[in-house]
TORKOL-4160 file (C-alpha; in steps of 0.2 Angstrom, whole numbers, padded with zeros to 4 digits, m for minus):
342
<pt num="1" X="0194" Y="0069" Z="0134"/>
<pt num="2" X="0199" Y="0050" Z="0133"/>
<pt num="3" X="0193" Y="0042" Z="0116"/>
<pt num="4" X="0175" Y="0033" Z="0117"/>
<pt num="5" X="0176" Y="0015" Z="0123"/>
<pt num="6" X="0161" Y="0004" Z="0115"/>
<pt num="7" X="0152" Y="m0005" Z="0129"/>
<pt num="8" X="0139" Y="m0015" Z="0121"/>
<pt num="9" X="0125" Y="m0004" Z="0110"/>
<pt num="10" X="0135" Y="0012" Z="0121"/>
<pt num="11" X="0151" Y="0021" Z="0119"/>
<pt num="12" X="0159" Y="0031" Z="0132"/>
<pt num="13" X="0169" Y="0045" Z="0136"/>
<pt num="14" X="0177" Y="0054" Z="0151"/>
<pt num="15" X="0187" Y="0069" Z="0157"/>
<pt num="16" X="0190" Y="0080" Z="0171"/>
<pt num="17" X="0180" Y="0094" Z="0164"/>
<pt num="18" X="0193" Y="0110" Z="0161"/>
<pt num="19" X="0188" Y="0116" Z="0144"/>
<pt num="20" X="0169" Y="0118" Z="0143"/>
<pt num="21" X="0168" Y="0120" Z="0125"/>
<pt num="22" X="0164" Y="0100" Z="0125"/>
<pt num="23" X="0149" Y="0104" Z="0131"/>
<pt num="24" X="0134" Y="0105" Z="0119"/>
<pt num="25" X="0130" Y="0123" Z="0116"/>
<pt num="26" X="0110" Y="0115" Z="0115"/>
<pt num="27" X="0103" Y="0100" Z="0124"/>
<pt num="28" X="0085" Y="0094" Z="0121"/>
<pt num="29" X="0084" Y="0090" Z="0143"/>
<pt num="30" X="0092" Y="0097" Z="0156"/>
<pt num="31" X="0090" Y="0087" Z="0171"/>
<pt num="32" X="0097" Y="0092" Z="0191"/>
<pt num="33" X="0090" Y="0090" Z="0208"/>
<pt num="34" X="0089" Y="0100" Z="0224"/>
<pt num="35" X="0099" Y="0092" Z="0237"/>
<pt num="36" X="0104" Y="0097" Z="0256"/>
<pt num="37" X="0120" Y="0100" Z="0254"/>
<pt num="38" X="0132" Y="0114" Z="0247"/>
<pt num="39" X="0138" Y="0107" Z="0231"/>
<pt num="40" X="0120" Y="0103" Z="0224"/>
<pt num="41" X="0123" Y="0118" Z="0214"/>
<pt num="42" X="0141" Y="0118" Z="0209"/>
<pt num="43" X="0137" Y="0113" Z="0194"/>
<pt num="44" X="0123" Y="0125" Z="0190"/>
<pt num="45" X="0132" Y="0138" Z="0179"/>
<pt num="46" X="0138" Y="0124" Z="0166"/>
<pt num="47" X="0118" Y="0120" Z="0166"/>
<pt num="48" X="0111" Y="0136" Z="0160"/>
<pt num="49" X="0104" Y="0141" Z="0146"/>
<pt num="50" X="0107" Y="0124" Z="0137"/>
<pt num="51" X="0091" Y="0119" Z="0135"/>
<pt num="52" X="0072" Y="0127" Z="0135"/>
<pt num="53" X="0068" Y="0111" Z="0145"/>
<pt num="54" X="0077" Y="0111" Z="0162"/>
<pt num="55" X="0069" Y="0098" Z="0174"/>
<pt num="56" X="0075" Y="0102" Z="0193"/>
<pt num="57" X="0070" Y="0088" Z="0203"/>
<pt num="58" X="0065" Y="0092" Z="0222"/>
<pt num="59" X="0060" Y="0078" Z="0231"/>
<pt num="60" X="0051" Y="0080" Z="0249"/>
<pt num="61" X="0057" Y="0079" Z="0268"/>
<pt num="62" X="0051" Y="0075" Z="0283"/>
<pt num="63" X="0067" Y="0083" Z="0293"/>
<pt num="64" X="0062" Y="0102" Z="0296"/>
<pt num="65" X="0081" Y="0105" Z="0295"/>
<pt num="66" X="0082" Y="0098" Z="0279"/>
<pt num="67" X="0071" Y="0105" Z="0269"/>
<pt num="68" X="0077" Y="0120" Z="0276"/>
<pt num="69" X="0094" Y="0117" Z="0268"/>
<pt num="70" X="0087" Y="0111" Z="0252"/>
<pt num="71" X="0075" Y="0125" Z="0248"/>
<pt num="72" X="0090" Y="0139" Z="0252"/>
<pt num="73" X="0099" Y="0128" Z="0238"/>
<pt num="74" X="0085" Y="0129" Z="0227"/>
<pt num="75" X="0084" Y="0146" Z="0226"/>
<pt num="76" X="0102" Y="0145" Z="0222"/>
<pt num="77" X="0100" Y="0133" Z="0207"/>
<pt num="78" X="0084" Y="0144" Z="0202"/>
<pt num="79" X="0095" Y="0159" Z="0200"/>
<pt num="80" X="0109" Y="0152" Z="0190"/>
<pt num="81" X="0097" Y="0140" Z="0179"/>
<pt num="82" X="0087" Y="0153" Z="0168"/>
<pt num="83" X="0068" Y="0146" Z="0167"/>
<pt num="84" X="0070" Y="0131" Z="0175"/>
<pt num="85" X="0055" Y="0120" Z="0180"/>
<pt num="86" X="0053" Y="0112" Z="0196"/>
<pt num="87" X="0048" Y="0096" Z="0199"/>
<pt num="88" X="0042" Y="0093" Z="0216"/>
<pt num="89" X="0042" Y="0075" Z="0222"/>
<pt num="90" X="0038" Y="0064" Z="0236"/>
<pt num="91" X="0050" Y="0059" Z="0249"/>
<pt num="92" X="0063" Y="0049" Z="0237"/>
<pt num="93" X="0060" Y="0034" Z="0249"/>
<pt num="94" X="0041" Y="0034" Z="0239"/>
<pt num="95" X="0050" Y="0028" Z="0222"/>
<pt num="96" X="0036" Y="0018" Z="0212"/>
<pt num="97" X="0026" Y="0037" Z="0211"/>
<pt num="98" X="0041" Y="0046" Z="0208"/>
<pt num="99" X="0047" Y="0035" Z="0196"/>
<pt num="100" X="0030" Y="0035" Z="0187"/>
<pt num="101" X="0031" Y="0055" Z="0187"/>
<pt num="102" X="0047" Y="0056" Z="0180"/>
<pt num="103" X="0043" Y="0043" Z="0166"/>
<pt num="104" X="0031" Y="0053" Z="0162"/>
<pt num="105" X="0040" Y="0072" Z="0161"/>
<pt num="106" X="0051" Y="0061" Z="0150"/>
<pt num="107" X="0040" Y="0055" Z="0140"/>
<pt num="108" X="0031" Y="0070" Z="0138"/>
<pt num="109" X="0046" Y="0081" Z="0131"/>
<pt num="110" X="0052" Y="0066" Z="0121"/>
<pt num="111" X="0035" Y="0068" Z="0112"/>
<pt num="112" X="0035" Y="0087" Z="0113"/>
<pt num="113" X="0053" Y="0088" Z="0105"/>
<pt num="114" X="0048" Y="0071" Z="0089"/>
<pt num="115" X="0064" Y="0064" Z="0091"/>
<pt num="116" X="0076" Y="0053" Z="0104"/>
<pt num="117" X="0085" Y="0066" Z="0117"/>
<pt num="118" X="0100" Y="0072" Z="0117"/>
<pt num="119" X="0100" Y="0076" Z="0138"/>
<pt num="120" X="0115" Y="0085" Z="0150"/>
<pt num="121" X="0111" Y="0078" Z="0166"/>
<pt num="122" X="0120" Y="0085" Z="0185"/>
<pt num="123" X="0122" Y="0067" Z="0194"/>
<pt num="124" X="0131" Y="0076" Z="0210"/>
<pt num="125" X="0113" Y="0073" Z="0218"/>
<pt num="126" X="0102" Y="0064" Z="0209"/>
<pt num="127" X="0099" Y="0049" Z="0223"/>
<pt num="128" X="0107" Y="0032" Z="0214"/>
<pt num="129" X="0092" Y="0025" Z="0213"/>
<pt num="130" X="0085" Y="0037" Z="0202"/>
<pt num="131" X="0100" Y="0041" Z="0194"/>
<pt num="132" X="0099" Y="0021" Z="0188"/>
<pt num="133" X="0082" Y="0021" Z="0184"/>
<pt num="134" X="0083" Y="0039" Z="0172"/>
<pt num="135" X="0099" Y="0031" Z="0163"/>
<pt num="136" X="0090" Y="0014" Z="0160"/>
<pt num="137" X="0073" Y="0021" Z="0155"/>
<pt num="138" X="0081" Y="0033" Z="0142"/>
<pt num="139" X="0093" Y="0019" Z="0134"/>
<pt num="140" X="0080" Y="0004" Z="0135"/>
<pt num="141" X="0066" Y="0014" Z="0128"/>
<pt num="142" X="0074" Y="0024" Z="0113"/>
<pt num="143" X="0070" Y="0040" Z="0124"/>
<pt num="144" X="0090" Y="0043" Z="0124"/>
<pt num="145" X="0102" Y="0046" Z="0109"/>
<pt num="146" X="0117" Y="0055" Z="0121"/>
<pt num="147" X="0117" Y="0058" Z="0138"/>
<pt num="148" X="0131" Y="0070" Z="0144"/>
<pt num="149" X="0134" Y="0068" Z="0164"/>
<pt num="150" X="0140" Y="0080" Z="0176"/>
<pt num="151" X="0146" Y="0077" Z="0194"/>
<pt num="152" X="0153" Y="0090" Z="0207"/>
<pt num="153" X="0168" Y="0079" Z="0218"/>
<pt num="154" X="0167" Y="0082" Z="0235"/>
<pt num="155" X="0178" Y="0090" Z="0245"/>
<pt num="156" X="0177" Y="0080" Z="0261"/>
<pt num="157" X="0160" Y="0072" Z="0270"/>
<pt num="158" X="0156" Y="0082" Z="0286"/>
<pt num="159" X="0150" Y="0076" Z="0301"/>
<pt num="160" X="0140" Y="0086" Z="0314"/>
<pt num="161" X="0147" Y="0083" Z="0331"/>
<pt num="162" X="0137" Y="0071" Z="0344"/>
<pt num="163" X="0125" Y="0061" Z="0329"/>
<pt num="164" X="0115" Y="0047" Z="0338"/>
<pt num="165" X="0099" Y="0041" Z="0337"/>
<pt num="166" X="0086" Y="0037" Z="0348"/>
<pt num="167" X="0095" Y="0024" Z="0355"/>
<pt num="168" X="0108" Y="0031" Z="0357"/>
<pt num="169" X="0121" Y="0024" Z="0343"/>
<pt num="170" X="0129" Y="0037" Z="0332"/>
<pt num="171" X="0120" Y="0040" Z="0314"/>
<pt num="172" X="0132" Y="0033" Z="0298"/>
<pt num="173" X="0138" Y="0047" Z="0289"/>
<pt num="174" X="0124" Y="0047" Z="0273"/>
<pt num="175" X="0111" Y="0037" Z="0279"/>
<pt num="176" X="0101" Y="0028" Z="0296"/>
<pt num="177" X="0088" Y="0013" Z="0299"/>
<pt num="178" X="0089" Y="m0002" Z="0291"/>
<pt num="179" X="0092" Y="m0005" Z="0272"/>
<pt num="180" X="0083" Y="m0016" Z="0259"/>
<pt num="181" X="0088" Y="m0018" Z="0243"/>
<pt num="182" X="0080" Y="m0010" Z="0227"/>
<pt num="183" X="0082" Y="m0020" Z="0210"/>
<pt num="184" X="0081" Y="m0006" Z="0198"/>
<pt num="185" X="0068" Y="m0004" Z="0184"/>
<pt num="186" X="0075" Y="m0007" Z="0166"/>
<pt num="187" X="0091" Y="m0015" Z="0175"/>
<pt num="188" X="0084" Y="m0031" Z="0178"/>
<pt num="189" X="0092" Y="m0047" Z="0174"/>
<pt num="190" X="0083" Y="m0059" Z="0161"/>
<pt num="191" X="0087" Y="m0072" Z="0173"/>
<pt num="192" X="0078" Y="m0068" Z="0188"/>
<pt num="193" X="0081" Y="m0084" Z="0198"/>
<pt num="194" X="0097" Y="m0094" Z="0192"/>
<pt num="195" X="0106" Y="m0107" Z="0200"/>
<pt num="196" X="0121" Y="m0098" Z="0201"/>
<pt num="197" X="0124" Y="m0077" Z="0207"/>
<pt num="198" X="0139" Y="m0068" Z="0207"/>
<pt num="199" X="0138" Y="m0052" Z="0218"/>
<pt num="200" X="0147" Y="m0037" Z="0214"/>
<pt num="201" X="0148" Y="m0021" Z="0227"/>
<pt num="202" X="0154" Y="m0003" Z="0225"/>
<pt num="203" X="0162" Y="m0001" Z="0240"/>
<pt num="204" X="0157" Y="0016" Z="0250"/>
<pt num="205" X="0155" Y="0026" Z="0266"/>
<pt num="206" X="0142" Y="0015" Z="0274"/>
<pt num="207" X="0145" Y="m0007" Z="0274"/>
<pt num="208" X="0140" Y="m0012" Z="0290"/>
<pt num="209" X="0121" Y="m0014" Z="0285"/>
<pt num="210" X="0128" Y="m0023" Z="0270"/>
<pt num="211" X="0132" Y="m0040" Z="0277"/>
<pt num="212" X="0117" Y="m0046" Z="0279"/>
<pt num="213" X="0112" Y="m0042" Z="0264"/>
<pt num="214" X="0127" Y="m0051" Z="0259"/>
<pt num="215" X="0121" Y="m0069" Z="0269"/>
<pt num="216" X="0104" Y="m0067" Z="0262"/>
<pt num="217" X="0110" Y="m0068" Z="0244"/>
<pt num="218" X="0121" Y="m0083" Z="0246"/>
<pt num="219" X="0134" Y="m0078" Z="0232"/>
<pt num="220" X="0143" Y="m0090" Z="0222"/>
<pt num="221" X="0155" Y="m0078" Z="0222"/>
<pt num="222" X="0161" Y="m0061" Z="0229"/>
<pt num="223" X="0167" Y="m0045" Z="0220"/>
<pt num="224" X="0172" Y="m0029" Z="0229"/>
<pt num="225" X="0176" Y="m0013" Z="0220"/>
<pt num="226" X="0184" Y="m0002" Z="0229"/>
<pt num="227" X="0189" Y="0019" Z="0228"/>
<pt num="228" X="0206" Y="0023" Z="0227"/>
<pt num="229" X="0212" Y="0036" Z="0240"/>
<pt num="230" X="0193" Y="0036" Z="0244"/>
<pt num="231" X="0199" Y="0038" Z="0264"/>
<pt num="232" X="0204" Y="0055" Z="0261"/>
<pt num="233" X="0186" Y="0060" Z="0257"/>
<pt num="234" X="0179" Y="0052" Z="0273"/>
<pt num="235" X="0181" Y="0056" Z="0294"/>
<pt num="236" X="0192" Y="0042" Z="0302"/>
<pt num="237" X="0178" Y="0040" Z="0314"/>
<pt num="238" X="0169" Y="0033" Z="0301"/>
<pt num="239" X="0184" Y="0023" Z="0292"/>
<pt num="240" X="0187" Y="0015" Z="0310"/>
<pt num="241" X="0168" Y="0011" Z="0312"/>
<pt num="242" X="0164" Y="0001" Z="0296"/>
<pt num="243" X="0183" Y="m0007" Z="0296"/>
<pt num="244" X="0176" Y="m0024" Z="0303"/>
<pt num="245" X="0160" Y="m0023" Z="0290"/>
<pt num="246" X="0173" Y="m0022" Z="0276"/>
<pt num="247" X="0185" Y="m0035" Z="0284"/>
<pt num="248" X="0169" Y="m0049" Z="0285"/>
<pt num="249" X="0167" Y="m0047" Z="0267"/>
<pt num="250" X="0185" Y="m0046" Z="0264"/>
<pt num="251" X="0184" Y="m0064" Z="0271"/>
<pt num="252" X="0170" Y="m0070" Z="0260"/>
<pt num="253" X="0178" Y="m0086" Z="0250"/>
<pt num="254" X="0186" Y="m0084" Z="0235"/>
<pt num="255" X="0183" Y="m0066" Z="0238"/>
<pt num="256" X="0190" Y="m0055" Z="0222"/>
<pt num="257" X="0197" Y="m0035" Z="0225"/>
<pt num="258" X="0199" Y="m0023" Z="0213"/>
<pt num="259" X="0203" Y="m0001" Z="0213"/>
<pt num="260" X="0199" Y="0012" Z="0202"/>
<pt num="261" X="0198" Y="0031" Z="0203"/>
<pt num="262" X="0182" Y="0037" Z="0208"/>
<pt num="263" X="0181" Y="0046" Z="0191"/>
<pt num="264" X="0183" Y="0028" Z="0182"/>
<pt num="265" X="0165" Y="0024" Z="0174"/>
<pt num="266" X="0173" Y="0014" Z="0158"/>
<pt num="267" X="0185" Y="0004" Z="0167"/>
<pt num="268" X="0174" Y="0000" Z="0181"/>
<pt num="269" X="0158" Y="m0006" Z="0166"/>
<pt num="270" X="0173" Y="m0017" Z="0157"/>
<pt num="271" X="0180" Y="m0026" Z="0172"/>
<pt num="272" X="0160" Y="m0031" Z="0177"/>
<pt num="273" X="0159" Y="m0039" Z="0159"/>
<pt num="274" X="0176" Y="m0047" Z="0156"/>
<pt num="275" X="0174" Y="m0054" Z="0174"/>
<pt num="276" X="0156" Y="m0059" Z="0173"/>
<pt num="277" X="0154" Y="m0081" Z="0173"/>
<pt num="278" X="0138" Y="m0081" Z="0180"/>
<pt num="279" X="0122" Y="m0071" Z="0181"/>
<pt num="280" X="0126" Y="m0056" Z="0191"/>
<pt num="281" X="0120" Y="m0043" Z="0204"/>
<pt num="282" X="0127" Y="m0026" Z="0206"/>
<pt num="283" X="0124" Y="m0019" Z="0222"/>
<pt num="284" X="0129" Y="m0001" Z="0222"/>
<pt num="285" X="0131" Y="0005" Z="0237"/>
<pt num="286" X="0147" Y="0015" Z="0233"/>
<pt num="287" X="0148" Y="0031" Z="0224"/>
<pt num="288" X="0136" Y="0038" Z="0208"/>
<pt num="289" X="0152" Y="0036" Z="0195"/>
<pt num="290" X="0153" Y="0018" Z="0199"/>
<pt num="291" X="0135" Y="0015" Z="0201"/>
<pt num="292" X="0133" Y="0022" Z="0183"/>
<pt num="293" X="0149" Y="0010" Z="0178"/>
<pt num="294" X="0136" Y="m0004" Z="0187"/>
<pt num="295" X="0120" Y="0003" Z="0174"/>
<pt num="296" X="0131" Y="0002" Z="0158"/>
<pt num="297" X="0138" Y="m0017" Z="0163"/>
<pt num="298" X="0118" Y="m0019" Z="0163"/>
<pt num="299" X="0114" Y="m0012" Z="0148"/>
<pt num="300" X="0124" Y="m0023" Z="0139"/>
<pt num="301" X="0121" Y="m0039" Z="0147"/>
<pt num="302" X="0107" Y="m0045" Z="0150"/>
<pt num="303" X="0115" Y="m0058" Z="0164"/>
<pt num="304" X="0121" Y="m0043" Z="0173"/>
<pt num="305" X="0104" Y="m0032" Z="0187"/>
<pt num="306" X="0108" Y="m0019" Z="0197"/>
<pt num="307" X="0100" Y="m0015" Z="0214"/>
<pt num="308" X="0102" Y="m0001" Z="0226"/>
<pt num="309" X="0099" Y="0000" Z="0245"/>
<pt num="310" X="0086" Y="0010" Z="0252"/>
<pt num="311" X="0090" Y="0015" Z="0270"/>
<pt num="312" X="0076" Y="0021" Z="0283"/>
<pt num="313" X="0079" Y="0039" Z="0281"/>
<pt num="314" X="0095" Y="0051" Z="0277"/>
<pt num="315" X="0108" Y="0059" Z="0287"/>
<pt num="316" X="0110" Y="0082" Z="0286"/>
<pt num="317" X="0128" Y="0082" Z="0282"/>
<pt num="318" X="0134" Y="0094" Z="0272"/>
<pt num="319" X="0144" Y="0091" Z="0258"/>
<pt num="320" X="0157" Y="0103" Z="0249"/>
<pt num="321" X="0162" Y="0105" Z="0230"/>
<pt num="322" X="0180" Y="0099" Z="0229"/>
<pt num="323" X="0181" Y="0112" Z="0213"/>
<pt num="324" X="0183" Y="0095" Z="0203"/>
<pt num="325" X="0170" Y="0094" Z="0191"/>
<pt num="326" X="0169" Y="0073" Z="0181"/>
<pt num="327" X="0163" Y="0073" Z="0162"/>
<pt num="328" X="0154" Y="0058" Z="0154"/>
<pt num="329" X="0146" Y="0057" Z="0135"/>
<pt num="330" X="0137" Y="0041" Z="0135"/>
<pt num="331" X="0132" Y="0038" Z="0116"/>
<pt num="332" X="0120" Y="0025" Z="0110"/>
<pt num="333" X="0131" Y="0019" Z="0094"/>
<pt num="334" X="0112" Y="0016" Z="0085"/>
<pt num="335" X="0105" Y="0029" Z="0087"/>
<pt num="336" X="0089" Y="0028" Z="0090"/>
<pt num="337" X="0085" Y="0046" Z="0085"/>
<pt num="338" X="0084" Y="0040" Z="0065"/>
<pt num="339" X="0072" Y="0026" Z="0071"/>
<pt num="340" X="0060" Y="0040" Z="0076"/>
<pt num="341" X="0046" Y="0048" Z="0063"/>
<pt num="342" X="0049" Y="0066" Z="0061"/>
């Protein structure tokens, strides 16, 4: 485990989780959600027992085959996760109700326990916008002393053979529709209309949809983050199809490039606020490590919001477990804990 890096009022740290003795023995939250595909519950095992509060997140489908998939994989997470409670949602689409719900069940065992939390949460699939939205409600609101992340890699992304939609135009390999952006609650920016935005975007499976979103935020200027070796998770049917999407922004002037690992969260938080001249949005369209890379840049400037895409609906791929498993502590350095009234 790498030594904590101080990012603002947080610390990090990350490993490659071999020894599981870094775990907590006791958390005071233990939070997860059902998911569609396979590794949902990879992580499971590490997750029981930890805590007498264990908040599985199901969120609703409309897709028959779906929900068929996610409530096999619930059972699954219900028999490794001793008395674990399940909290079933809307469609994650509906985010101000859901969002309203979960602030709630925070809130409540944040009162029941009298003190700040110390959480373990399973991020492999927790959507980002809700993942986001957790991380900066615990850490803006006190709720939070530690949070300790987990996150299953994938193996590779699977596609069905013959994906189209109505129209006859294959599906993207996570999502279909059209995107709008989300900005995130508790990752705002103080400044919400400056004269000058920098954009900075986690480069992932899907970019085509991104470009307008792109035009429509006139940036003053252009930061792509990109995955190293991320091409060897993906199908080259997709790599060939969103080439040109990522070759318009590519030519964006004044355009900056930069890699890290997928594992990298500290590195990736720095680079946003050594880099950052102006007031900035992070669009986080890549992966959940660098989306939460994107929430602790936010968290500690106050220049710096976060937004999400929101696509019409999502695709059935499944998903494997590489095996991998990625560790994060995220500390708050004042703990907020000793602030509360026992």
């Amino acid at each position: 485990m790498i030594d904590e890096i101080a990012i603002g009022t947080l610390s990090i740290s990350q490993t490659i989780l071999q020894d599981h003795s870094i775990l907590r023995e006791q958390y005071d939250l233990v939070i997860a959600a059902v998911s569609w595909e396979s590794r949902c519950h990879a992580c499971s095992p590490l997750l029981s027992g930890r805590s007498d509060e264990s908040l599985i997140i199901h969120f609703a489908s409309s897709d028959t085959e779906m929900e068929s998939r996610k409530s096999g994989n619930r059972a699954a997470i219900e028999g490794a996760i001793s008395d674990c409670r399940i909290l079933d949602l809307e469609r994650s689409a509906q985010f101000t109700d859901n969002a309203e719900k979960l602030e709630q069940e925070i809130f409540g065992v944040a009162r029941k326990k009298g003190h700040a939390l110390r959480v373990l949460m399973d991020m492999t699939c927790i959507p980002k916008r809700y993942l986001l939205f957790l991380l900066g409600l615990g850490f803006r609101r006190e709720l939070f002393t530690s949070i300790d992340l987990v996150y299953a890699e994938a193996e590779k992304y699977e596609m069905r053979a013959a994906q189209f939609d109505v129209a006859g135009k294959p599906l993207g390999l996570i999502s279909e529709g059209e995107w709008t952006t989300s900005q995130i609650p508790y990752l705002e920016s103080e400044d919400y209309v400056p004269d000058r935005r920098n954009l900075y975007i986690s480069v992932g499976a899907e970019l085509t949809q991104a470009s307008p979103i792109v035009d429509r935020f006139e940036p003053n200027g252009l930061v792509l983050y990109h995955i190293t070796e991320g091409h060897r998770r993906l199908p080259s049917s997709v790599i060939d199809r969103e080439r040109p999407a990522l070759q318009q922004l590519a030519a964006f002037p004044g355009v900056r490039q930069e890699q890290f690992e997928l594992h990298e969260i500290a590195a990736v938080a720095l680079s946003v606020l050594q880099n950052r001249s102006a007031s900035t949005t992070c669009f986080a369209i890549g992966p959940k490590t660098h989306a939460v890379a994107f929430a602790i840049a936010a968290l500690a400037d106050d220049q710096i919001q976060v937004v999400c895409r929101t696509p019409t609906t999502y695709v059935v791929n499944e998903v494997k477990a590489s095996g991998k498993i990625y560790f994060y502590r995220i500390n708050d350095r004042f703990d907020p804990a000793s602030f509360w009234s026992q």
